[in-house]
C-alpha positions in Angstrom: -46.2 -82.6 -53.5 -46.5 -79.6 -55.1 -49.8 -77.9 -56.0 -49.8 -75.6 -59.0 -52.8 -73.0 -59.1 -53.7 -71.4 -62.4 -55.5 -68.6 -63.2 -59.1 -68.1 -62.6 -58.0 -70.7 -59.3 -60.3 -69.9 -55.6 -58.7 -70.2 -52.4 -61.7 -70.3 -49.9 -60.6 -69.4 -46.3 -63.2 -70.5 -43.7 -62.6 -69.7 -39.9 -65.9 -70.2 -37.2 -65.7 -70.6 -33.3 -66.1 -74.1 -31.8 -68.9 -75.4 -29.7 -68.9 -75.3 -26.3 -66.8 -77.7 -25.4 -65.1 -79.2 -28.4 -61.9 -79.9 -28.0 -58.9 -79.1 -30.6 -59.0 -83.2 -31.1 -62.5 -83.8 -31.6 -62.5 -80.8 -34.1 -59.1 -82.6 -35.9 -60.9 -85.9 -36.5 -64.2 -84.2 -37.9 -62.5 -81.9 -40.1 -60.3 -84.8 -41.4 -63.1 -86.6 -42.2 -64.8 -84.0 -43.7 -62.0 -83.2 -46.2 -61.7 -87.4 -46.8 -65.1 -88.1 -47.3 -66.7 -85.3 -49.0 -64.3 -82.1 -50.0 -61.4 -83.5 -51.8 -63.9 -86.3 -53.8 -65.7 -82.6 -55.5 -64.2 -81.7 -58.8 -62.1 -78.8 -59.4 -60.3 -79.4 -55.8 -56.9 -78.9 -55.2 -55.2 -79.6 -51.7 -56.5 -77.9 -48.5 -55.1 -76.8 -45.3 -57.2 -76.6 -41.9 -55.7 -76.1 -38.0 -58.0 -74.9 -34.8 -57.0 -73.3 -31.6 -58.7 -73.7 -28.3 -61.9 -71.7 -29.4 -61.4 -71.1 -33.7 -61.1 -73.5 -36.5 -59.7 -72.7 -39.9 -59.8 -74.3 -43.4 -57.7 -72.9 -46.6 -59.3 -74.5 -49.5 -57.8 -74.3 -53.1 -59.9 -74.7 -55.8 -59.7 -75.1 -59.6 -62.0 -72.5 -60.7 -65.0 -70.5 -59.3 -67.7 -72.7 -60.6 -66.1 -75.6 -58.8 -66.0 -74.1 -55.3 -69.6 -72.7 -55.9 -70.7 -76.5 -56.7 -68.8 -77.7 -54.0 -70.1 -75.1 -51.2 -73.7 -76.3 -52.3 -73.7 -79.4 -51.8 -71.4 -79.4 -48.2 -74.3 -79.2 -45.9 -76.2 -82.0 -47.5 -73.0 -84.5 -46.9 -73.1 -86.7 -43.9 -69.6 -85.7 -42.6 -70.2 -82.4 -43.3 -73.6 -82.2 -41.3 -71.4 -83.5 -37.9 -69.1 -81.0 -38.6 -70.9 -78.0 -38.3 -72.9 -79.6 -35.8 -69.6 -78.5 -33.2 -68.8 -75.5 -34.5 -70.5 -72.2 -34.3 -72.0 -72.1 -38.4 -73.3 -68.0 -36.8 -69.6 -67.2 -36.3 -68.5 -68.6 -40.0 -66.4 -66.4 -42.0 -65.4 -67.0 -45.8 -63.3 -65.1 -47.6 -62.4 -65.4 -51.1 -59.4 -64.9 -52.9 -59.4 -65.5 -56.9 -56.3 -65.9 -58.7 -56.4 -63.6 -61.7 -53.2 -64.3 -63.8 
């Protein structure tokens, strides 16, 4: 499938260090969760990529708009799924960049 962003679209890019010991597995099955059971029911989202390497983990999220990844980053900690997730990763070493697409 292809996905189709139009303007005024946000790509979030987040990338944090893992816990002490958290394996690339663990953090596969999380993450997959997370995006099942919380980020892809928000409105506005549109499909989202995430990978981890022995200490990082990395999530491209595409959004429909602004307003929808603002609604959708407050009310991520909140969610269940979300809550175990950052609970093995470093949320101090979180980085989020933001990349609107203007026309």
């Amino acid at each position: 499938m292809k996905t189709v962003l139009f303007a005024g679209a946000l790509t979030l890019v987040a990338a944090m260090q893992m816990g002490d010991g958290v394996s690339i597995a663990e953090i596969a099955t999380v993450d997959a969760r997370v995006e099942t059971e919380h980020v892809s029911l928000q409105p506005g989202f549109a499909p989202c990529e995430t990978g981890a390497s022995e200490a990082v983990s990395v999530a491209t999220v595409h959004w429909a708009s602004s307003k929808a990844a603002l609604a959708s980053m407050g009310g991520f900690a909140p969610a269940p799924t979300a809550a175990k997730f950052m609970s093995i990763v470093d949320a101090e070493s979180t980085e989020i960049t933001r990349d609107v697409l203007d026309q």
